[in-house]
C-alpha positions as CSV (number, residue, x, y, z in Angstrom):
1,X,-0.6,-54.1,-22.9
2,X,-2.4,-50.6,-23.4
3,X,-2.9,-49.3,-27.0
4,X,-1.8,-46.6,-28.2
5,X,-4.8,-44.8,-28.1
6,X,-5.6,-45.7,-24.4
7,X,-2.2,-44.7,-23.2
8,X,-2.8,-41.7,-24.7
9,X,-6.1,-40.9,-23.0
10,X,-4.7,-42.4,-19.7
11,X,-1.3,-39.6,-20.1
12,X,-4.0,-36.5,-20.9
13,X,-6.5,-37.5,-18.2
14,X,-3.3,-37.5,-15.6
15,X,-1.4,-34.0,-17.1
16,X,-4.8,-32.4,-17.0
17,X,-5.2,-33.8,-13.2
18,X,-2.0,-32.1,-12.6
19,X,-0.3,-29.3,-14.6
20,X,-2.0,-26.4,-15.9
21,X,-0.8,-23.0,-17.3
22,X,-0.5,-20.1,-15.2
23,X,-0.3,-16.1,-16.9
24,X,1.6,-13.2,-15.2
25,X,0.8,-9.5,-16.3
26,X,4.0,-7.3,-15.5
27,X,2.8,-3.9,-14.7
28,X,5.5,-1.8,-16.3
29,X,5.2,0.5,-19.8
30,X,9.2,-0.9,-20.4
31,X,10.2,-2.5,-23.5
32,X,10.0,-6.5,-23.0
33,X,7.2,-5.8,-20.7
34,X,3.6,-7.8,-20.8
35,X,2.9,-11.4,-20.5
36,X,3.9,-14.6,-19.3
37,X,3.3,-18.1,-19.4
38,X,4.6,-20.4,-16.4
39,X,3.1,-23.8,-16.2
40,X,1.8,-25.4,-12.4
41,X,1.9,-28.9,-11.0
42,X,-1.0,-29.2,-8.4
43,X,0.8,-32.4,-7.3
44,X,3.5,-31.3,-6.4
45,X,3.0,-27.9,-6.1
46,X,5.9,-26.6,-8.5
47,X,5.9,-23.9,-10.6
48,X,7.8,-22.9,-14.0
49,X,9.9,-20.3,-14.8
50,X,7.5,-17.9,-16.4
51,X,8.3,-17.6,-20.8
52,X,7.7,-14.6,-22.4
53,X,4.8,-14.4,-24.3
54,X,3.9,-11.0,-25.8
55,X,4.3,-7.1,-25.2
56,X,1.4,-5.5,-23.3
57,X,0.9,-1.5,-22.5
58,X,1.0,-1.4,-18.9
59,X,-1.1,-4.9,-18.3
60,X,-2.6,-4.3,-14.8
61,X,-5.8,-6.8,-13.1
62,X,-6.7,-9.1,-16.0
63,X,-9.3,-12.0,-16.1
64,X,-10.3,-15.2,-17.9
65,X,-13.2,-16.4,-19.7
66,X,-15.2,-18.9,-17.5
67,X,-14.1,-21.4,-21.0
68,X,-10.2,-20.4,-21.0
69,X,-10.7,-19.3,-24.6
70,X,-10.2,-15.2,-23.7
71,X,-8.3,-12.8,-21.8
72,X,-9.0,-9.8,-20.6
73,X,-6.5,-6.7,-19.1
74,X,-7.0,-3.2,-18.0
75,X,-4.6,-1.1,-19.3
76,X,-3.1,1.3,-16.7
77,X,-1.7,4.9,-17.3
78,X,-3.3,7.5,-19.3
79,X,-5.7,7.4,-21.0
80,X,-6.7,4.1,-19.4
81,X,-8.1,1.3,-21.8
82,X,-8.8,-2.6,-22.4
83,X,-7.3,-5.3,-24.3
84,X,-8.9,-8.6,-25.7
85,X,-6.5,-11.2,-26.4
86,X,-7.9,-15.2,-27.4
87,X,-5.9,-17.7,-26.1
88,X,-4.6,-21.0,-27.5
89,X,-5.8,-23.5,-26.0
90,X,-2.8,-26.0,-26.7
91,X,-0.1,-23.8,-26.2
92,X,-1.6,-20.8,-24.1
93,X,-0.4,-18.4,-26.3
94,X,-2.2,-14.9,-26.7
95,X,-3.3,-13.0,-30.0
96,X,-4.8,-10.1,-29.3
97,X,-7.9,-9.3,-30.5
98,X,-8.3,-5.5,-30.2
99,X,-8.0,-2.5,-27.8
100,X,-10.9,-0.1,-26.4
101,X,-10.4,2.7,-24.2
102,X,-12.6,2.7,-21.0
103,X,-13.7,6.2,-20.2
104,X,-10.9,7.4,-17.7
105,X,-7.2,7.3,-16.6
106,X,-6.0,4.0,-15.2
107,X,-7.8,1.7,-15.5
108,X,-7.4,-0.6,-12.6
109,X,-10.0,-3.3,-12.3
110,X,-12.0,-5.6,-14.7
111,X,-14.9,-8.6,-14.7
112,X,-16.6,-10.6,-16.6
113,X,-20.7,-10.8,-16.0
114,X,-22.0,-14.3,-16.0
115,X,-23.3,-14.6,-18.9
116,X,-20.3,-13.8,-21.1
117,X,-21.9,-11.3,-22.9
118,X,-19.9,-7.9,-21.4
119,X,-17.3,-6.9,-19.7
120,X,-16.7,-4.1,-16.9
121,X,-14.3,-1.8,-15.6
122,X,-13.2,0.8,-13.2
123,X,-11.3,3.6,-13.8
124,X,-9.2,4.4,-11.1
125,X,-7.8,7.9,-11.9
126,X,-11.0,8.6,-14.0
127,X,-13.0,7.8,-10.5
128,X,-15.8,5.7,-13.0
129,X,-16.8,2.3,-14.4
130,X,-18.0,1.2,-17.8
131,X,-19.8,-1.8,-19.3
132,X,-18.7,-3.1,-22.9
133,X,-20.1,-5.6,-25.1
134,X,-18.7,-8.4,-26.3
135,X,-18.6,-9.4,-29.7
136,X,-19.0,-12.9,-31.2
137,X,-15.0,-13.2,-31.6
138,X,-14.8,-12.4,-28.0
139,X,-13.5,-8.8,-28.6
140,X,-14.5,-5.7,-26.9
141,X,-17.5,-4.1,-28.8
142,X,-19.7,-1.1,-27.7
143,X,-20.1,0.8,-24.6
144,X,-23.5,-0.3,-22.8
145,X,-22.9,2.0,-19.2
146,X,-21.2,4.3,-18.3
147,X,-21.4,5.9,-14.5
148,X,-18.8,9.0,-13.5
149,X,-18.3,9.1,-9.5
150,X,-17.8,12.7,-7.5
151,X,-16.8,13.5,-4.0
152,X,-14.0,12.9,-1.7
153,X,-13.0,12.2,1.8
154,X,-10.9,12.7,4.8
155,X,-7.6,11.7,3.4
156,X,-5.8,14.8,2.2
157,X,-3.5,13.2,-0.4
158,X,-5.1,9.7,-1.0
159,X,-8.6,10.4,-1.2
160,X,-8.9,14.1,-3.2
161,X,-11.4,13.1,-5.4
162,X,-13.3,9.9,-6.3
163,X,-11.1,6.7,-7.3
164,X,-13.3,3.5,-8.3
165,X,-11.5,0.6,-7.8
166,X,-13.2,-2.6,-8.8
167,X,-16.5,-3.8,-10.2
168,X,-17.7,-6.9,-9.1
169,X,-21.0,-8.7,-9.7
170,X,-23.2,-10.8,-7.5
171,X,-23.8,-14.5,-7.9
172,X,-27.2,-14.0,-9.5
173,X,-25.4,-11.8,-12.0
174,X,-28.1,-8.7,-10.8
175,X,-26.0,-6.5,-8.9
176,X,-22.8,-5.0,-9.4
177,X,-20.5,-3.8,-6.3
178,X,-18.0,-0.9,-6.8
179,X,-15.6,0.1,-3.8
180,X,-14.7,3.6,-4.8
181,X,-11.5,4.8,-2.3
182,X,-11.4,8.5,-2.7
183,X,-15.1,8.2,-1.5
184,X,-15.0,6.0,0.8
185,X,-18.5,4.5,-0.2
186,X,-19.3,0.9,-1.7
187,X,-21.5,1.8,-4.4
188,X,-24.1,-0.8,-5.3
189,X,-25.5,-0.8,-9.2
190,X,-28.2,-2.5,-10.7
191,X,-26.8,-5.2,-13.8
192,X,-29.2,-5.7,-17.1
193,X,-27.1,-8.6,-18.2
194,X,-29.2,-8.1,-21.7
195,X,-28.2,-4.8,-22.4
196,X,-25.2,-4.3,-20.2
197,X,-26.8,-1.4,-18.5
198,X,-26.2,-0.1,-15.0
199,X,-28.8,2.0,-12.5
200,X,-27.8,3.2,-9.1
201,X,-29.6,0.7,-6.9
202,X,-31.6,2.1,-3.6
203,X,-29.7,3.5,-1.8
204,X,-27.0,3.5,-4.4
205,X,-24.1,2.9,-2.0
206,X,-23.5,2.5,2.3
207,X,-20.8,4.6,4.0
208,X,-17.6,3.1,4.9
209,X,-15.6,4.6,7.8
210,X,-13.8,7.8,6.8
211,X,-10.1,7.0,5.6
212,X,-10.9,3.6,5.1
213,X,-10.2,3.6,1.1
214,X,-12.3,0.8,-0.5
215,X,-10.3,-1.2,-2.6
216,X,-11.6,-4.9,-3.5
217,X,-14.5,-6.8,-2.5
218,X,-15.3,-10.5,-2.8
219,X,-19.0,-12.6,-2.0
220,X,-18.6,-15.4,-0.3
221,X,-19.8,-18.8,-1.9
222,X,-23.3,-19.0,-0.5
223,X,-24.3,-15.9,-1.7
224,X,-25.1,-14.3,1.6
225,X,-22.2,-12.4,2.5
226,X,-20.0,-9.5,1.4
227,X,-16.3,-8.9,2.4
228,X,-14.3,-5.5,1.5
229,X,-11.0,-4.8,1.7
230,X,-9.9,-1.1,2.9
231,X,-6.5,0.1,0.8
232,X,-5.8,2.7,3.7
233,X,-7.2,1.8,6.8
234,X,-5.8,-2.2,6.0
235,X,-9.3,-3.5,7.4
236,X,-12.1,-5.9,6.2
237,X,-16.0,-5.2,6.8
238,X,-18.4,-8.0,6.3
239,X,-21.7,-7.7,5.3
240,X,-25.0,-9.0,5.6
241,X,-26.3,-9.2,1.5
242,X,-29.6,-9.1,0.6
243,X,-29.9,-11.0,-3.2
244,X,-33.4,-9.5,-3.5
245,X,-33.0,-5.7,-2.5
246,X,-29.2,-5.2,-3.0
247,X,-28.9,-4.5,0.8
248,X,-25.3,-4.8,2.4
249,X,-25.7,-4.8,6.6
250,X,-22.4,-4.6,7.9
251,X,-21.7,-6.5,11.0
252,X,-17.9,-6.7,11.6
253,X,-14.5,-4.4,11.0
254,X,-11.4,-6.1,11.3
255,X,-7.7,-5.5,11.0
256,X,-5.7,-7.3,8.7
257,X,-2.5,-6.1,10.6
258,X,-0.9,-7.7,13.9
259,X,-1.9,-5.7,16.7
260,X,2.0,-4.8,17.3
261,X,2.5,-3.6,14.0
262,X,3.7,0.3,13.9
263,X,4.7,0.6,10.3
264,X,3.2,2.1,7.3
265,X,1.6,-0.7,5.1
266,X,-1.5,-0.8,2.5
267,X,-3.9,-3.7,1.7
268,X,-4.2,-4.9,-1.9
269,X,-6.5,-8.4,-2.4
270,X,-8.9,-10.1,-1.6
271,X,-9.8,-14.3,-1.8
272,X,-11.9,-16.6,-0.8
273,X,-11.8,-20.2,-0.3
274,X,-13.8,-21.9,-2.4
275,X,-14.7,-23.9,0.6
276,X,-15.8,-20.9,1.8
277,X,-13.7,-21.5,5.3
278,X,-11.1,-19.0,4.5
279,X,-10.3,-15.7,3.8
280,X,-6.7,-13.6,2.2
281,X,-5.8,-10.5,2.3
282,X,-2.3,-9.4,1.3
283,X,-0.6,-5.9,3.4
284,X,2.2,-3.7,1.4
285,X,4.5,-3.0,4.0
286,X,4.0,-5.2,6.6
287,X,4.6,-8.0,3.5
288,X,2.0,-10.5,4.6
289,X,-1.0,-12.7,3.7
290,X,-3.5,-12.0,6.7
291,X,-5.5,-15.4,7.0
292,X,-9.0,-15.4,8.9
293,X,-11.1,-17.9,9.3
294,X,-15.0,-17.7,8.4
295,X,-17.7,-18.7,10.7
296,X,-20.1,-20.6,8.9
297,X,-23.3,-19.9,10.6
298,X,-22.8,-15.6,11.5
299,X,-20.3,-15.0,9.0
300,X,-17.7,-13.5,11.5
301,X,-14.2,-13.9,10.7
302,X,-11.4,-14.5,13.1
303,X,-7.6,-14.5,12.5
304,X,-5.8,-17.7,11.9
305,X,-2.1,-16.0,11.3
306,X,-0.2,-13.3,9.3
307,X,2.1,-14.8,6.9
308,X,4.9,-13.6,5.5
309,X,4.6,-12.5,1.7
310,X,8.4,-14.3,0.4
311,X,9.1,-10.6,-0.8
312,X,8.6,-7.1,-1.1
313,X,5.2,-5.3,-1.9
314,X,2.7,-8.3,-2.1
315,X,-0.4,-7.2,-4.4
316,X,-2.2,-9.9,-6.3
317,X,-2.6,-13.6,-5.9
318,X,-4.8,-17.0,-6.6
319,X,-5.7,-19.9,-5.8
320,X,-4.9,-22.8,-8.0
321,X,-7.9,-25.0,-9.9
322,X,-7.7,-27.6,-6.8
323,X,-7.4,-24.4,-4.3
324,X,-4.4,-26.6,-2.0
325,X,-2.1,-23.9,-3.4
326,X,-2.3,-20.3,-3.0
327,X,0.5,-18.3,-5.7
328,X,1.3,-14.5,-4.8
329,X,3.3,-11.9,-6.3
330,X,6.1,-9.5,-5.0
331,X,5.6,-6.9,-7.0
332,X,9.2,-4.8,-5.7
333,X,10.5,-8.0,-4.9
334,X,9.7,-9.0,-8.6
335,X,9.0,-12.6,-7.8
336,X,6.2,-15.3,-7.5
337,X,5.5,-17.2,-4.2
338,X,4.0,-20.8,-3.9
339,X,2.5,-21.6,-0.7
340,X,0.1,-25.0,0.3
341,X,-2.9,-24.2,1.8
342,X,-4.0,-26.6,4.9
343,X,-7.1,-27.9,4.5
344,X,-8.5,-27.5,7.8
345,X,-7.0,-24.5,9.1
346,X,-6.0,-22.4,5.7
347,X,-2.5,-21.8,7.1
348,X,0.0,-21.5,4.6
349,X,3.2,-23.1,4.2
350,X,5.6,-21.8,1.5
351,X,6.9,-24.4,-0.9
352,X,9.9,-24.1,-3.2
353,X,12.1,-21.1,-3.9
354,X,10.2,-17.7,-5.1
355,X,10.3,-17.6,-8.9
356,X,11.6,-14.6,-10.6
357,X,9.0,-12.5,-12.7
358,X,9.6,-9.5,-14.1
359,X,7.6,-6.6,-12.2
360,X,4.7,-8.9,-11.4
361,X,1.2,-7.3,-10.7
362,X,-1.7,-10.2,-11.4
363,X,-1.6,-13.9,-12.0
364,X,-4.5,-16.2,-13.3
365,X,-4.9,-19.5,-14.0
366,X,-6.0,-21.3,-17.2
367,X,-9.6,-22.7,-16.5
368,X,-9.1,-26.7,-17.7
369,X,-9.6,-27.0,-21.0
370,X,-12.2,-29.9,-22.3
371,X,-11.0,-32.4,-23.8
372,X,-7.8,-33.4,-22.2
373,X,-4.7,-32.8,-23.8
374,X,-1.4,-34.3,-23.9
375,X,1.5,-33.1,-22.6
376,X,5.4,-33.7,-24.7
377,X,8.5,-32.5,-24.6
378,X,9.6,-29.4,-26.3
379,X,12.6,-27.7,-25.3
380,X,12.0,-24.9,-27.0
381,X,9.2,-23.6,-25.0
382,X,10.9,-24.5,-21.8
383,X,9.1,-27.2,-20.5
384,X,6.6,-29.7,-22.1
385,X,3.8,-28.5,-25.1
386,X,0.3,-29.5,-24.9
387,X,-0.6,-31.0,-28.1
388,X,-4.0,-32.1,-28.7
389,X,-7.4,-31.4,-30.9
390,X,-10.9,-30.5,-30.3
391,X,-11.4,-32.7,-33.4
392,X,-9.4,-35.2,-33.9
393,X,-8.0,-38.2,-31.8
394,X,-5.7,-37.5,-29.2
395,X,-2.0,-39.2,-30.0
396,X,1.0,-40.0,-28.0
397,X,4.0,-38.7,-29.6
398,X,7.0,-41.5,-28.1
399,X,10.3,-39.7,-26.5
């Protein structure tokens, strides 16, 4: 028979092969309004009725340290700002930490560099990004950059005057990428991850096609390309990247719409497999996941199908830690959506019924936490509470 102690470690080792926590951010200013904690079973694919966590002022994209020890929101509305929260790691729970304001209205888009030591943002409104420090606790210290965009485009009510939209670094941590939709231009930046700072790069963006409306843009795994998503035009350019220069080469436009589609609709994300095979784009409108697949040797993507969202106004979604499961959010439909992800095609099947989430916007998962934990019942949260310690021996606690 097992001891105690090796039951134990055998339970942990399975719930941390299977379940993990899951965060939703409702983007509302409401009472009630903020975060969520659902938990996921990458078995099985199920996942939790979100519980309430904590209040949030207009919570919009957020992120996750690389350790699962931090969180990070932008904070839409005006003025737009940032929030550090540090998270539990045996219950997932949020304190927050402090709040900075980033330099313009709505702020719509924040990263993390790679070496932990800032953070960045875009200000959507504002039509500018900003770098932050971070301090030892993991809250938001000083500003390190700051970079305020001008100009507009062809779009008389969308694109009147500059509107950043996401700041996104490369793999080497050297370049930072910022699709700016009132410009339509995909400004490039050069990153000093030791002081945070940013210089335009040369030249310090390419042209995107007028109306187009950068929104979000995404390298692929080895490094070598670039894929942006166009809020307007509800295309994806791919580009040829350069790691030493900062040179983008585009080499293919492609819709992420059916070609018999007549109806108004807006692209929001952007993923990538991890395999590197697939690509997602969600459309608001037409209410669908557009799936492509990648060409491993040119780059080229070609479309595999366009699925249907399981709601209304599809923005955000991930894939989970094992990437078999992709989990969206209707954001009118106010619900989450689980779909399996076939391995050699990327087609998606939906799984389950949609779970009901409060005015959903962005979803993340937990990074797994080291070392294992175990998993017990508590009713009180909902489901079953991790329970566990960095320091001392891990226990079974008997039903």
């Amino acid at each position: 028979m097992l001891s105690r102690a090796l039951l134990a470690a055998a339970l942990a080792q399975t719930a941390q092969a299977t379940e993990t926590f899951v965060y939703f951010g409702s983007h509302s200013s409401a009472p009630g309004a903020g975060f969520s904690l659902a938990r996921f079973d990458s078995d099985t694919g199920a996942l939790s009725r979100p519980e309430f966590l904590l209040e949030a002022k207009e919570p919009a994209f957020f992120v996750i340290s690389a350790d699962g020890t931090h969180l990070y929101t932008c904070n839409s509305g005006t003025p737009g700002g940032l929030s550090a929260y540090s998270v539990e790691p045996h219950t997932g729970r949020l304190r927050l930490l402090n709040r900075v304001l980033a330099g313009g209205g709505d702020t719509s888009f924040i990263s993390l560099d790679r070496a932990g030591r800032h953070v960045l943002a875009a200000n959507y409104d504002g039509g500018s990004v900003a770098v932050f420090a971070l301090r030892p606790d993991g809250s938001i210290g000083d500003w390190t950059a700051f970079d305020q965009h001008s100009g507009r485009s062809v779009n008389p009510v969308r694109q009147t005057h500059a509107y950043a939209h996401a700041i996104v670094l490369d793999p080497a941590n050297r370049f930072a990428l910022v699709p700016d939709l009132g410009t339509d231009r995909l400004y490039i930046y050069r990153y000093d991850e030791a002081t945070g700072g940013l210089e335009p790069n040369v030249p310090a963006y390419v042209p995107i096609a007028p109306g187009s409306g950068p929104r979000h843009v995404r390298f692929h795994p080895n490094g070598r390309w670039v894929y942006l998503i166009n809020e307007i035009a509800s295309t994806i350019v791919a580009f040829n990247w350069d790691p030493v220069s900062g040179a983008l080469a585009p080499f293919q436009t492609v819709s992420t719409l059916p070609s018999d589609f007549k109806g108004v609709s807006t692209c929001a994300e952007l993923e990538i497999h991890p395999n590197g095979k697939f690509l997602y784009g969600s459309n608001r409108g037409h209410d669908s996941l557009a799936v492509f697949g990648i060409d491993q040797v040119t780059g080229k993507l070609s479309p595999v199908e366009f699925h249907p969202s399981g709601g209304k106004t599809p923005r955000n979604f991930a894939l989970d830690p094992t990437a078999r499961w992709l989990v969206l959010t209707n954001q009118d439909s106010g619900n989450a959506v689980v779909f399996r992800v076939h391995p050699n095609t990327g087609r998606l099947t939906e799984t389950g019924d949609p779970v009901p989430v409060p005015s959903p916007f962005c979803e993340r998962f937990l990074p797994a936490q080291k070392p294992p934990f175990v998993f017990d019942p508590d009713p009180k949260f909902g489901n079953r509470q991790i329970r566990g310690s960095n320091s001392l021996p891990l226990t079974c606690t008997p039903n």
